[in-house]
Each structure stands twice: as structure tokens, then as C-alpha cells.
MIZA-971567 format. One record per residue: x, y, z of N, C-alpha, C, O in turn; residue number from 1. Coordinates in pm, 1 decimal. Layout:
! MIZA-971567
X | Y | Z | X | Y | Z | X | Y | Z | X | Y | Z | NUM
...
***
This chain:
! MIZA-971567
2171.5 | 768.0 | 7606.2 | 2150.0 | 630.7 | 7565.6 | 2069.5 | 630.3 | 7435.7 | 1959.6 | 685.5 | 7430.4 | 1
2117.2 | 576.0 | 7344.4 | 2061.8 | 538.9 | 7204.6 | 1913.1 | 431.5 | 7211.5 | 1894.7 | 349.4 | 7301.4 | 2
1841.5 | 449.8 | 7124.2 | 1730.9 | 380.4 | 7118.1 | 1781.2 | 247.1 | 7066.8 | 1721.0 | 154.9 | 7121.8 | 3
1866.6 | 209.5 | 6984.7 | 1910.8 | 81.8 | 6970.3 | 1982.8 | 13.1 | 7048.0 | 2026.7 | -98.3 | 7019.3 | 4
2006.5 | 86.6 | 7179.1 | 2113.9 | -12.2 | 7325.1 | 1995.1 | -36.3 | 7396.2 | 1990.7 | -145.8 | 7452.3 | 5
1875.9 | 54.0 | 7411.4 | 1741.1 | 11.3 | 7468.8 | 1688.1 | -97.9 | 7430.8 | 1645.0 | -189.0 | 7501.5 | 6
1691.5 | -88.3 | 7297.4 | 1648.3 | -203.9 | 7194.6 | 1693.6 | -330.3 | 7228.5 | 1636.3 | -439.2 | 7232.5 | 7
1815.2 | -293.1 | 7254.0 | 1900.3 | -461.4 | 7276.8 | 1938.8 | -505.0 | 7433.6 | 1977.2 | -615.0 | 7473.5 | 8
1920.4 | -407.4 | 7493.5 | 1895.7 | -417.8 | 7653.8 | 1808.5 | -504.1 | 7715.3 | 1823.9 | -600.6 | 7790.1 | 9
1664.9 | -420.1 | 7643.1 | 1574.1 | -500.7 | 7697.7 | 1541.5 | -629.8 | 7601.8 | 1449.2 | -709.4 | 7618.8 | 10
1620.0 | -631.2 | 7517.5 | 1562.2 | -771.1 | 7392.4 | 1654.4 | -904.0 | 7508.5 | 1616.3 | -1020.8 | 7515.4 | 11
1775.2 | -848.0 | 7587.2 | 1852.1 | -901.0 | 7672.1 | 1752.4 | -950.0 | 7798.8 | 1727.7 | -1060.6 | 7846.8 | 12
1713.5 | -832.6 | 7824.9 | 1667.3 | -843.8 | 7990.0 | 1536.4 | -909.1 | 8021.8 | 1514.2 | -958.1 | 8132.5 | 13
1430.4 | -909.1 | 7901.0 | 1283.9 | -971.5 | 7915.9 | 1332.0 | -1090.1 | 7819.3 | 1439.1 | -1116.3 | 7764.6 | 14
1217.1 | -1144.4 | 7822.3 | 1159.5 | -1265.2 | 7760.5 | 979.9 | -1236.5 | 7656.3 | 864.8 | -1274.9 | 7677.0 | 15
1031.7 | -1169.6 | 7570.3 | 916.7 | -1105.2 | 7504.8 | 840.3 | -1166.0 | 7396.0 | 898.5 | -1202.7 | 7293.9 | 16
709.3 | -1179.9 | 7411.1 | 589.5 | -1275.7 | 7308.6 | 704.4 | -1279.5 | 7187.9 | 766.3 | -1174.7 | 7169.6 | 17
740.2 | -1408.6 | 7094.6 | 769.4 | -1413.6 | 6951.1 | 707.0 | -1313.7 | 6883.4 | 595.9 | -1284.5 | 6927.7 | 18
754.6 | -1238.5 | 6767.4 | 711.2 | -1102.3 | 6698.0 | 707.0 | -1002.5 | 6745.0 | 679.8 | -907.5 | 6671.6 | 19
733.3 | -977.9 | 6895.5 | 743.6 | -848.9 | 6947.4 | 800.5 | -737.9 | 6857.4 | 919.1 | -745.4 | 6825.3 | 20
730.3 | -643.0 | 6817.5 | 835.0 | -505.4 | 6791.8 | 887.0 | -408.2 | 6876.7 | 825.4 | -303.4 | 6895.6 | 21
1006.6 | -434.5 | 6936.5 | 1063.0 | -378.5 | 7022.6 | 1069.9 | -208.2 | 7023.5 | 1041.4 | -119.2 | 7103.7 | 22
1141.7 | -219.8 | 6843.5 | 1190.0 | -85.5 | 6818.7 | 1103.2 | 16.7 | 6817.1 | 1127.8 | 137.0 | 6825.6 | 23
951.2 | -64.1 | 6800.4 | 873.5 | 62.7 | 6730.2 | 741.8 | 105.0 | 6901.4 | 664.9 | 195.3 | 6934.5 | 24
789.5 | -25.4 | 6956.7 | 781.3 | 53.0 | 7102.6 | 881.0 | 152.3 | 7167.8 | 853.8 | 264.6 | 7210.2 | 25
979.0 | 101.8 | 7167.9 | 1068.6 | 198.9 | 7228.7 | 1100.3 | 307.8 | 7190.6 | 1164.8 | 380.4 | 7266.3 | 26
1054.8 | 361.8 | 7029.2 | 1082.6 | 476.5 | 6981.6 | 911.9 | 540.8 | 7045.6 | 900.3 | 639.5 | 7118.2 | 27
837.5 | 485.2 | 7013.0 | 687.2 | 544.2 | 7063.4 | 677.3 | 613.6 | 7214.3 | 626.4 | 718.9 | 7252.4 | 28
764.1 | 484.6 | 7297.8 | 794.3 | 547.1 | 7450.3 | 872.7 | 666.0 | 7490.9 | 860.4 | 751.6 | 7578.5 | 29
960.8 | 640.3 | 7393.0 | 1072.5 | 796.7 | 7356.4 | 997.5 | 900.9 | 7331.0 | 984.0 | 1008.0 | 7390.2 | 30
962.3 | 868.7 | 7260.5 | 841.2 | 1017.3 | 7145.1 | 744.2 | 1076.9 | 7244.8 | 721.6 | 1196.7 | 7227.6 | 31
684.3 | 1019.4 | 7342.5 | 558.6 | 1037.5 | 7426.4 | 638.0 | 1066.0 | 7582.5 | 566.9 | 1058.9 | 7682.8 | 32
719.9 | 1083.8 | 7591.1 | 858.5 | 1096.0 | 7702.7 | 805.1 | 1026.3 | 7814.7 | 818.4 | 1078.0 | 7925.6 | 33
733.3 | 891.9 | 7800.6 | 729.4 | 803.9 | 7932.6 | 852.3 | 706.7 | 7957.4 | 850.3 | 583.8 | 7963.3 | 34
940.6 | 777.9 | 7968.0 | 1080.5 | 683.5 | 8018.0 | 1130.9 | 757.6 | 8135.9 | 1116.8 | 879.7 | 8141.8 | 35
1181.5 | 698.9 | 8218.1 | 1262.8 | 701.0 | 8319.4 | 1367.3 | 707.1 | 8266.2 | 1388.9 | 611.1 | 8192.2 | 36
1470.5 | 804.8 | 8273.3 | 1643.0 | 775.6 | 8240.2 | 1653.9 | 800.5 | 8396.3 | 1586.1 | 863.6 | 8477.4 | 37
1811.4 | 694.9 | 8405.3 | 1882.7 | 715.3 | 8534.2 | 2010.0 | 650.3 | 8403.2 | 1989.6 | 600.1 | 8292.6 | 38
2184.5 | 690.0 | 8503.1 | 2235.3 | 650.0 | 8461.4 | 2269.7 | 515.0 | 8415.1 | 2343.9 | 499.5 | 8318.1 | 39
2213.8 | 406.4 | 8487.0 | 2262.5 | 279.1 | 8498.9 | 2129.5 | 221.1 | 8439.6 | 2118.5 | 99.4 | 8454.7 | 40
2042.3 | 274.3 | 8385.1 | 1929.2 | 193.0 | 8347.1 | 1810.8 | 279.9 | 8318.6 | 1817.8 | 400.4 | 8342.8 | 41
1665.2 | 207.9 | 8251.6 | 1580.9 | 308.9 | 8225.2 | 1441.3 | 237.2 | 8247.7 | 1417.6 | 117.7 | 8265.7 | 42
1389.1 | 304.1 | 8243.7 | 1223.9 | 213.4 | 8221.7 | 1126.0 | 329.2 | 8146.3 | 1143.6 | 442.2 | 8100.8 | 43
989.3 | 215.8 | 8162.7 | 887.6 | 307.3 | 8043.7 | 778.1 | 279.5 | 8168.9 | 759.0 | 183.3 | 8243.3 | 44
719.2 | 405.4 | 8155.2 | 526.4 | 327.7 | 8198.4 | 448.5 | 436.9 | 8176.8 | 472.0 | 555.8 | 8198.1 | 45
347.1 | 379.1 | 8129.4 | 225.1 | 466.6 | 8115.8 | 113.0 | 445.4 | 8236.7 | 127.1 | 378.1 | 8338.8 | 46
-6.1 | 525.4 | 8193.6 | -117.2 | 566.4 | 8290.6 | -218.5 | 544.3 | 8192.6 | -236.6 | 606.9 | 8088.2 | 47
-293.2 | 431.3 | 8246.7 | -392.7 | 360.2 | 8179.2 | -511.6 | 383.0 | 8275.6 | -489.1 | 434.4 | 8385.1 | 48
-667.0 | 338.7 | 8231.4 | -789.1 | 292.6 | 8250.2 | -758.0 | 125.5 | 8292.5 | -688.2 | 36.1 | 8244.6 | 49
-881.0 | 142.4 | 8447.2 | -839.7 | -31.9 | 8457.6 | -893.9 | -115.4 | 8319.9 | -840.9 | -224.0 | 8296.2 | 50
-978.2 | -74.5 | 8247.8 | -956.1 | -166.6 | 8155.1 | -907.8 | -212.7 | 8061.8 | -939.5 | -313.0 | 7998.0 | 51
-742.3 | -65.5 | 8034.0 | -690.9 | -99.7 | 7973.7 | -546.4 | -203.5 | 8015.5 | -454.6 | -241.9 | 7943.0 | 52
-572.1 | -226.1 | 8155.0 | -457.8 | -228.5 | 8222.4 | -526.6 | -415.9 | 8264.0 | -461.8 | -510.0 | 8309.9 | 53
-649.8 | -411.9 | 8231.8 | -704.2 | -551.8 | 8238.5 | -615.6 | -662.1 | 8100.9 | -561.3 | -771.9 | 8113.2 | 54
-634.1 | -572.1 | 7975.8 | -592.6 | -645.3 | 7890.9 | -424.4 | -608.0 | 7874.8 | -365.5 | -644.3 | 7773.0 | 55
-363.2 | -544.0 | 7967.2 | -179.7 | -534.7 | 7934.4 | -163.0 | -678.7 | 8034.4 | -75.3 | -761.0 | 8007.6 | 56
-277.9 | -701.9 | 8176.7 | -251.1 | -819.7 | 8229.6 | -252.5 | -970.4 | 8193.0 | -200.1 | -1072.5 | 8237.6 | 57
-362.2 | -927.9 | 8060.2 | -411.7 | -1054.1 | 8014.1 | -268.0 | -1120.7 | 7886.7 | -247.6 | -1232.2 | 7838.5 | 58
-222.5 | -1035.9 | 7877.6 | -139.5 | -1081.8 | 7782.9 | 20.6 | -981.1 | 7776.5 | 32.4 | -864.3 | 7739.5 | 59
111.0 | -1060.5 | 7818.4 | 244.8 | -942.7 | 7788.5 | 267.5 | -936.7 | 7699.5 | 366.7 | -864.2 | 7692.3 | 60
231.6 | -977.2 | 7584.4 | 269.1 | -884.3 | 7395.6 | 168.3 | -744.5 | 7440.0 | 195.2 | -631.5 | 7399.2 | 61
84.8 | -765.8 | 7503.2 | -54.9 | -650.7 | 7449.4 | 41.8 | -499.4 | 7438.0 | 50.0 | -453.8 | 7323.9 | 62
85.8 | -451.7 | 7506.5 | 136.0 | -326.7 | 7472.9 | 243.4 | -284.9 | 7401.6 | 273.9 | -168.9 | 7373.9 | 63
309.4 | -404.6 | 7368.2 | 399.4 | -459.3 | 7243.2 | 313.3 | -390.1 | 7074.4 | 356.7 | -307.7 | 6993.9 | 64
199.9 | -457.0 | 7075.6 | 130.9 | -441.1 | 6987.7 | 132.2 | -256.4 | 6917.7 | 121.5 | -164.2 | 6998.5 | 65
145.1 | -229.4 | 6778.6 | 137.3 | -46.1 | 6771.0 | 11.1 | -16.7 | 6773.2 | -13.6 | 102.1 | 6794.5 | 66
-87.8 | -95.5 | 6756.1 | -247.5 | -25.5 | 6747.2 | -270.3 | -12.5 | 6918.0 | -327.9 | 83.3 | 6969.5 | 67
-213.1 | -128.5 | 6994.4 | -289.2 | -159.9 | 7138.6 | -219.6 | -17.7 | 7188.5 | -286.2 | 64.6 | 7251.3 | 68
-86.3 | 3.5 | 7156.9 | -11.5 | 119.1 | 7235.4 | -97.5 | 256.7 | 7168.0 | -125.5 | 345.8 | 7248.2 | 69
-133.2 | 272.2 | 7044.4 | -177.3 | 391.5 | 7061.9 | -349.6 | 391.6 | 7175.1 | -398.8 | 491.0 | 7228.5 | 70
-402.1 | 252.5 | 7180.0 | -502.2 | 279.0 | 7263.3 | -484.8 | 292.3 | 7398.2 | -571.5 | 312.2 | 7483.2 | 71
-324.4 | 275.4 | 7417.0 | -313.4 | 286.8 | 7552.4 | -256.5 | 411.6 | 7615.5 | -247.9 | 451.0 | 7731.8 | 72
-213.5 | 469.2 | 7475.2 | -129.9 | 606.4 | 7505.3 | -269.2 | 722.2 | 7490.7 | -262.8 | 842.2 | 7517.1 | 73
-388.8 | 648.9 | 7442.7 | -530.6 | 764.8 | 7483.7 | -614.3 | 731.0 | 7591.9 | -685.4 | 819.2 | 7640.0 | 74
-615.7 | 660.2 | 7620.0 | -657.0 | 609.3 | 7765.6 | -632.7 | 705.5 | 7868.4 | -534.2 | 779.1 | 7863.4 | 75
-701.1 | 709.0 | 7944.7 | -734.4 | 819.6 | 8084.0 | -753.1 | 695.7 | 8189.3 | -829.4 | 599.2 | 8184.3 | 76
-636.6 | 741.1 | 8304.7 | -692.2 | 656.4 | 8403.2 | -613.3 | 696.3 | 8536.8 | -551.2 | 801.9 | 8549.1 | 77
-625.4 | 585.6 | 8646.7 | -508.7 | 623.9 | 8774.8 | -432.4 | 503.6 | 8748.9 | -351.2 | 486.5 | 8839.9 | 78
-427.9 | 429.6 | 8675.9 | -287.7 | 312.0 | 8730.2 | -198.4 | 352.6 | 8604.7 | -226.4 | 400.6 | 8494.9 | 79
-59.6 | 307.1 | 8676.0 | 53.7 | 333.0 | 8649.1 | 127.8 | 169.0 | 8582.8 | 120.0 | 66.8 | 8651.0 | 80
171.4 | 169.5 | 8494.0 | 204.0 | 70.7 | 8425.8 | 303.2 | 35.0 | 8439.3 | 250.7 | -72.0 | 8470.1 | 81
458.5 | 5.3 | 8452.6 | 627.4 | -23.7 | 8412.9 | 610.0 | -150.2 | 8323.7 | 552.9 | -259.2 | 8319.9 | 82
708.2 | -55.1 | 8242.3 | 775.8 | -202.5 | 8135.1 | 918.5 | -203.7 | 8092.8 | 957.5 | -108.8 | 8024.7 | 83
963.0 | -254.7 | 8109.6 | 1078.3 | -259.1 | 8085.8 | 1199.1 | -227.5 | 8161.9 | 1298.8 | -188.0 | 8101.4 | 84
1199.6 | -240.7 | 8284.7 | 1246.4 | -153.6 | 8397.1 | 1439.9 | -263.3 | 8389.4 | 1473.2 | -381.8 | 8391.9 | 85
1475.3 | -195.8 | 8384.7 | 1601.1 | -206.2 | 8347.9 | 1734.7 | -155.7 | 8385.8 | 1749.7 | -34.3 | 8399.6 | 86
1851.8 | -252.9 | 8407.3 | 1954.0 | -158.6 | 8462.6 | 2065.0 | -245.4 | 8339.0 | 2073.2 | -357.1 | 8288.0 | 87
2137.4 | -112.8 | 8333.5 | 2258.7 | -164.3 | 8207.7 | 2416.7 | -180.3 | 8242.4 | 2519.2 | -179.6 | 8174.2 | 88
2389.8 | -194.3 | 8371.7 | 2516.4 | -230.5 | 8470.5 | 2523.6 | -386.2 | 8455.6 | 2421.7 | -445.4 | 8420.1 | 89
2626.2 | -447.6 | 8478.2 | 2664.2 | -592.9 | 8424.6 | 2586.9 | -707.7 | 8506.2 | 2540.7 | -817.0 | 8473.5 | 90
2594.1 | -621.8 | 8650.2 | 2528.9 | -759.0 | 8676.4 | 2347.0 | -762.1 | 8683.3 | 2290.3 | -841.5 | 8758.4 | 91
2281.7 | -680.5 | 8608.7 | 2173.9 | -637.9 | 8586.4 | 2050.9 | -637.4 | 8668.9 | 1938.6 | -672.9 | 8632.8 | 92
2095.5 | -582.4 | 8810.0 | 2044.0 | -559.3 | 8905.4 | 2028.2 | -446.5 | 8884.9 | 2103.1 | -356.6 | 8846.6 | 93
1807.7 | -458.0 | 8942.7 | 1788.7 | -298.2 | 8934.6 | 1862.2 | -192.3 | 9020.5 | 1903.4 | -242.8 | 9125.0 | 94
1876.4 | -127.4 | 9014.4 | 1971.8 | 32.1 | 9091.3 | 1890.2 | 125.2 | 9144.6 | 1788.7 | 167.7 | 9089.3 | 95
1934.5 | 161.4 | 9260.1 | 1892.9 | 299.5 | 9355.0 | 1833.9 | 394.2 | 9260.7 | 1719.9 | 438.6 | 9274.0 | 96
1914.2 | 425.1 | 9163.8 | 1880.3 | 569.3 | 9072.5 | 1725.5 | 508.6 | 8974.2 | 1620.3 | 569.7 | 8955.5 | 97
1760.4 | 388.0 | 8933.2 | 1626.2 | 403.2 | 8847.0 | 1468.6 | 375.5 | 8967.8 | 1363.5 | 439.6 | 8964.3 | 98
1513.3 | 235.0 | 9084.6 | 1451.0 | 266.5 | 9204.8 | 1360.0 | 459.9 | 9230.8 | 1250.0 | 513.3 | 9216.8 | 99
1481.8 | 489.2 | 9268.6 | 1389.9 | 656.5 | 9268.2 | 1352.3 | 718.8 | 9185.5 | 1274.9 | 810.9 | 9211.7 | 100
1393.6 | 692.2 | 9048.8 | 1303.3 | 722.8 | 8933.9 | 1160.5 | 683.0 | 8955.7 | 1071.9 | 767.6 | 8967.7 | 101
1134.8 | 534.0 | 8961.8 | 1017.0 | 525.0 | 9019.1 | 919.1 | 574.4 | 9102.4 | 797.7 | 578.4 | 9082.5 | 102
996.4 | 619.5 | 9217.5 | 914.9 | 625.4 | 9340.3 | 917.9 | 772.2 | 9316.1 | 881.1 | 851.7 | 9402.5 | 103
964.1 | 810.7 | 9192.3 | 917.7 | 1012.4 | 9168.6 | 818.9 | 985.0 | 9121.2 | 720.2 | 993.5 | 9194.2 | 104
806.2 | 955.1 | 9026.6 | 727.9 | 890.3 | 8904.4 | 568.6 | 895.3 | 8961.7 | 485.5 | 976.3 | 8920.7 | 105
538.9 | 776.6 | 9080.6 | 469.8 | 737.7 | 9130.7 | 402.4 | 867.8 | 9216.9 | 289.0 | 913.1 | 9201.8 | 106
513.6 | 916.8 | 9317.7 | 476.4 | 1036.1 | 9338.6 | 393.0 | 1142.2 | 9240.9 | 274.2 | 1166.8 | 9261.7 | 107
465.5 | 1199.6 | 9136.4 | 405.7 | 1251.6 | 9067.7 | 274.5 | 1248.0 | 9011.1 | 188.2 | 1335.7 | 9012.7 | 108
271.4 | 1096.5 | 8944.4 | 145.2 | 1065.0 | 8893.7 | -3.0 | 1021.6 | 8965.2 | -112.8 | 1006.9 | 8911.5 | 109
44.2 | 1004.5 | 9132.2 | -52.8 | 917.3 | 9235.1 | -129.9 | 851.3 | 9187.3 | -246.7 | 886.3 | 9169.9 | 110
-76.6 | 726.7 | 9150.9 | -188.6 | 618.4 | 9093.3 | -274.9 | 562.4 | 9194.8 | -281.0 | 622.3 | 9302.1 | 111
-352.1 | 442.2 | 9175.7 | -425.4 | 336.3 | 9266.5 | -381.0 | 254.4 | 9282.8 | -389.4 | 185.9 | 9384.7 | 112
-293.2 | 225.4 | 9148.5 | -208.3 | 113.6 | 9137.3 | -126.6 | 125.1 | 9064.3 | -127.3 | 221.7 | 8988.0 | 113
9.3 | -2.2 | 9059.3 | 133.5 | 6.7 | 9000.3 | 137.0 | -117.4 | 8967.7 | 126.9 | -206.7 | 9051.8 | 114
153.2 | -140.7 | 8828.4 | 172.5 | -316.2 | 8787.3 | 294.6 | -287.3 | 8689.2 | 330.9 | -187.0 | 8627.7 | 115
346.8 | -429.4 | 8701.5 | 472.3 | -467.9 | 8584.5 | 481.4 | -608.3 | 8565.5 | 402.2 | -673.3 | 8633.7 | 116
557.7 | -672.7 | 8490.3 | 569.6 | -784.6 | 8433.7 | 694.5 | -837.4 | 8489.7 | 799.9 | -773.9 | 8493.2 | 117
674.1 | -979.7 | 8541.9 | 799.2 | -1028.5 | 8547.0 | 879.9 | -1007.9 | 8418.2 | 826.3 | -974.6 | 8312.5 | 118
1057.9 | -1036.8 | 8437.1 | 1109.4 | -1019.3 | 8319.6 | 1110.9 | -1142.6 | 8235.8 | 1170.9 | -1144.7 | 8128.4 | 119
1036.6 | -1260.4 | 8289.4 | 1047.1 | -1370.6 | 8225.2 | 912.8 | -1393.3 | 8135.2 | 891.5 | -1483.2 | 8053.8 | 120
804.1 | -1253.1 | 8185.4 | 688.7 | -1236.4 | 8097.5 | 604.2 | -1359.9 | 8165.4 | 521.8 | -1381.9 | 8076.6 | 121
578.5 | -1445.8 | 8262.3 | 497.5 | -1507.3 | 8287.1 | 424.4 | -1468.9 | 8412.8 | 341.4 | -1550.1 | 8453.5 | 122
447.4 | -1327.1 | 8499.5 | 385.8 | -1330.4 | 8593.1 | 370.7 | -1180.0 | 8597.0 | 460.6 | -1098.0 | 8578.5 | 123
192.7 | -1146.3 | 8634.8 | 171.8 | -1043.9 | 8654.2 | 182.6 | -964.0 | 8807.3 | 160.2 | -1019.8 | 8914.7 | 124
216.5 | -840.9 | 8792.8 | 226.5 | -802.1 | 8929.7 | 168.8 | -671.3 | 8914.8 | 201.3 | -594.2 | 8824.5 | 125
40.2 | -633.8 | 9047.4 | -46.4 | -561.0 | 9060.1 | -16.2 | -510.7 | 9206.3 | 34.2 | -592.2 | 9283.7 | 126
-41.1 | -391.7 | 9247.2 | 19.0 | -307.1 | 9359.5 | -90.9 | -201.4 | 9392.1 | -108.8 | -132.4 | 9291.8 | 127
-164.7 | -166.5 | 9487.5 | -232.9 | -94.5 | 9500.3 | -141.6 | 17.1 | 9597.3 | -57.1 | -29.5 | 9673.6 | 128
-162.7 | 161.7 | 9590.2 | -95.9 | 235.1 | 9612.8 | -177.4 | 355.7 | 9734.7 | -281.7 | 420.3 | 9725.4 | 129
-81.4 | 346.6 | 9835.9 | -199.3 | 446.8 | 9893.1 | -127.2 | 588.4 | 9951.1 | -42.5 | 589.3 | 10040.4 | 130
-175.3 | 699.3 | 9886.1 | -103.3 | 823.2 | 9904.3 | -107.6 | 915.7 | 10038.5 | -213.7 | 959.5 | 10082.9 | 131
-0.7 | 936.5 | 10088.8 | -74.5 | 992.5 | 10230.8 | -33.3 | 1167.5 | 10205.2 | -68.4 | 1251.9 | 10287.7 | 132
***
């Protein structure tokens, strides 16, 4: 998958602050290999400090932003971020494969928590995670 079908996927699938720079997130998320590929779809998330994960809640441009992303790509923390979680199948329902992308993901990283953004960008969602 090309960085410009990502580009226009998710410019499709969210509802993102006016001025968003899509591209120069999605190449940054590429570059730093926090993406999920599955066939039918992809997502991004990082591993933030709760306080950086205070201000991705306070505002859905914030990690949009290239200065906020490099403070978020140095950040040390346990929560687990998703953005952009995405399927490129028509009727754009998330899918099993990117689903278990996640739940590796999560595995892997054992956060405290797991937050993402509605795709309409008006509602935050926070998940506390408990590893057995």
C-alpha cells in the first residue's frame, strides 16, 4: 500500500481538524514503523506518557501537528495510542486481520491503556488494559 492511498483513505475515513497535514504524518508513521499493515486496512499508534496522551485527548489535530508528533514520538510511557485505524474494503468496516493486528500490538507493547478517536474526531475513547 502506497503512502498516498493511506493519505486518501484516511482523508476518506476521519473527519480531521481543517489544516491537518495528513501526508507528513503518515510518512512520519511509516518512517518510525508504527503501522499496522493487514491486507484490508492499516492503522498507526504510538506509546506515549499520560501526559502526552492528556493533550492527544484534549484536541484531535494534536498529533496531526509535526512538532507535537516529534514530542510524541520521544515520549516514554505505557499507553498505547491508535489513529487512524482503517479498513480499505468498500464497505469500510473494520476487519478481523487489522482487529488482530491490534490485539498483537497490544500484546506486545502491554500498555495501561488504549485510546483512539472516534472517526468523526469528536469523541475520545480511553481503555484501561489489564494483562494477565
Amino acid at each position: 500500500m502506497t503512502i498516498e492511498t493511506m493519505v486518501i483513505t484516511l482523508k476518506n475515513s476521519y473527519k480531521y481538524p481543517e489544516g491537518s497535514d495528513i501526508l507528513t504524518f503518515v510518512k512520519a508513521m511509516v518512517d518510525s514503523d508504527r503501522v499496522i499493515y493487514e491486507q484490508e486496512g492499516f492503522a498507526f499508534y504510538v506509546k506515549c506518557s499520560d501526559d502526552v496522551l492528556d493533550k492527544i485527548s484534549a484536541n484531535p489535530g494534536y498529533i496531526l501537528d509535526t512538532q507535537n508528533l516529534i514530542e510524541v514520538f520521544k515520549s516514554k510511557g505505557d499507553n498505547v495510542h491508535f489513529f487512524g485505524v482503517v479498513s480499505t474494503k468498500t464497505n469500510k468496516r473494520v476487519t478481523k486481520g487489522i482487529l488482530q493486528g491490534i490485539k498483537d500490538t497490544i500484546e506486545k507493547e502491554k500498555p495501561k491503556t488504549i485510546s483512539w478517536w472516534n472517526p468523526t474526531m469528536d469523541r475520545f475513547h480511553r481503555r484501561s488494559i489489564c494483562h494477565r
